[in-house]
N, C-alpha and C positions, 0 to 999 in steps of 0.2 A: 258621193264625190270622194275621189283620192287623193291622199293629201301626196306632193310630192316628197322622194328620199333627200334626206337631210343631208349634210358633209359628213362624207364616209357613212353613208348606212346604203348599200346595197335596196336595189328595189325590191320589195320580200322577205328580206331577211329578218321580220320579226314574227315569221310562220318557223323557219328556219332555227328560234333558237328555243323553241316551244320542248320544254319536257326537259331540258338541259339540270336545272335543278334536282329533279326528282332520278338522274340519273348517276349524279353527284353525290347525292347524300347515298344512295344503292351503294356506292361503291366506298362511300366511307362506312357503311354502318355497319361489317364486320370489325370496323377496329374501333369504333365507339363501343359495340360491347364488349370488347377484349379489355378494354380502359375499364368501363363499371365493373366486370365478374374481378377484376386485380383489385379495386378500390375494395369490393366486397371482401374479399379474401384476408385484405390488409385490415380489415377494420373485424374480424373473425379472428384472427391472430390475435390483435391486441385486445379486444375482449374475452378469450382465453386467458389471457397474462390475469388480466382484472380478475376472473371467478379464480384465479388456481393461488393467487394472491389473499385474495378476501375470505376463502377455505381456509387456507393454509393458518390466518388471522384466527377465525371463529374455531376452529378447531384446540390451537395452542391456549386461546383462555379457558374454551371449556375444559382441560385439561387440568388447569390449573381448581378450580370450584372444590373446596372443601369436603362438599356433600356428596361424592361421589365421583370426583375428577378419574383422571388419570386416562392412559393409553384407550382405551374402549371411550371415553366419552369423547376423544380428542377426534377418533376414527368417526365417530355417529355424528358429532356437531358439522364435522368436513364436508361428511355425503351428505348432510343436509342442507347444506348451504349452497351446492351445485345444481344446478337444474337438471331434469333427468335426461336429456340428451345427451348431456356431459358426464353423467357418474359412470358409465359404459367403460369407457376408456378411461378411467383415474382411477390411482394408487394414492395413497394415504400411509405415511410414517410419522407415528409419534416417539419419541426420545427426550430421556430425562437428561438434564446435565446440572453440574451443584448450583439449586437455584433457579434453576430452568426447565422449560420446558417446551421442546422446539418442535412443529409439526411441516411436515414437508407435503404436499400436494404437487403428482404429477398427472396433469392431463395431455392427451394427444387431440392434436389438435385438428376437426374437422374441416372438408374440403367441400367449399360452398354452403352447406348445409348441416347444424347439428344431427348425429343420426345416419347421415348418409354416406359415410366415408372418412378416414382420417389419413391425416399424412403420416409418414414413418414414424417423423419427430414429436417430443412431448414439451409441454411447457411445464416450468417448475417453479412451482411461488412455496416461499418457507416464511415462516414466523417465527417468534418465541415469546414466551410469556414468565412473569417472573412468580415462582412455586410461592403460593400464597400462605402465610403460617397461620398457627393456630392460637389463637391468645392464651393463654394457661397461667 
C-alpha cells in the first residue's frame, strides 16, 4: 500500500533525492584533504622547531663535559639527537664565547614526509650552555 505525499513532498521525490549525499561529500573531499595534507604540514614544521631546538640543547651541554667536551662533542651529541631523516639536511655550529658555549642547529624542513623532500627554508634552534670549570 502507498502511503500518500505529505505537504510539500512531491509524489516520488524520495527516489529523486537518493545518492544526493554521496555526491556531496565527492565533491568536498578534495578540500577535506587539502585541510589534512596543510594540518599535516603545520604540525611537520613545528616538530622540526622541536628536534632543531632539543639538538641545538644536547649538543651545547655536551660541549660543555669536562672529559672531553668541546666543538666535535657538541657536533656528535647534535647528529645524535636527530633522527636519521632529519640529519640529511642539518648543519651544526658550535662557538665558544667567555663562559659559553653556544651550538646552533639548522635543519630544512621536509614536505609531507621525512626523507622525501625539503622546502627551500631551514629551521634554526641555538642553545648555550655555561663552560663548566675545573675544581683545582
Amino acid at each position: 500500500m502507498r502511503r500518500p505525499a505529505g505537504p510539500g513532498r512531491a509524489p516520488g521525490s524520495r527516489h529523486r533525492d537518493r545518492g544526493q549525499i554521496s555526491v556531496e561529500f565527492l565533491g568536498l573531499l578534495p578540500l577535506i584533504l587539502v585541510v589534512l595534507v596543510l594540518l599535516w604540514q603545520f604540525a611537520l614544521v613545528g616538530y622540526t622547531y622541536a628536534l632543531a631546538a632539543h639538538a641545538a640543547d644536547r649538543g651545547a651541554r655536551a660541549a660543555t663535559a669536562l672529559d672531553g667536551g668541546g666543538a666535535g662533542a657538541c657536533r656528535t651529541a647534535a647528529a645524535h639527537q636527530l633522527p636519521r631523516a632529519w640529519r640529511g639536511g642539518s648543519r651544526t655550529s658550535c662557538t665558544t664565547q667567555p663562559g659559553l658555549w653556544k651550538a646552533t642547529v639548522q635543519i630544512k624542513v621536509p614536505v609531507l614526509f621525512p626523507g622525501a623532500g625539503s622546502f627551500p627554508w631551514t629551521v634554526t634552534g641555538t642553545a648555550g650552555a655555561a663552560k663548566e670549570a675545573a675544581d683545582r
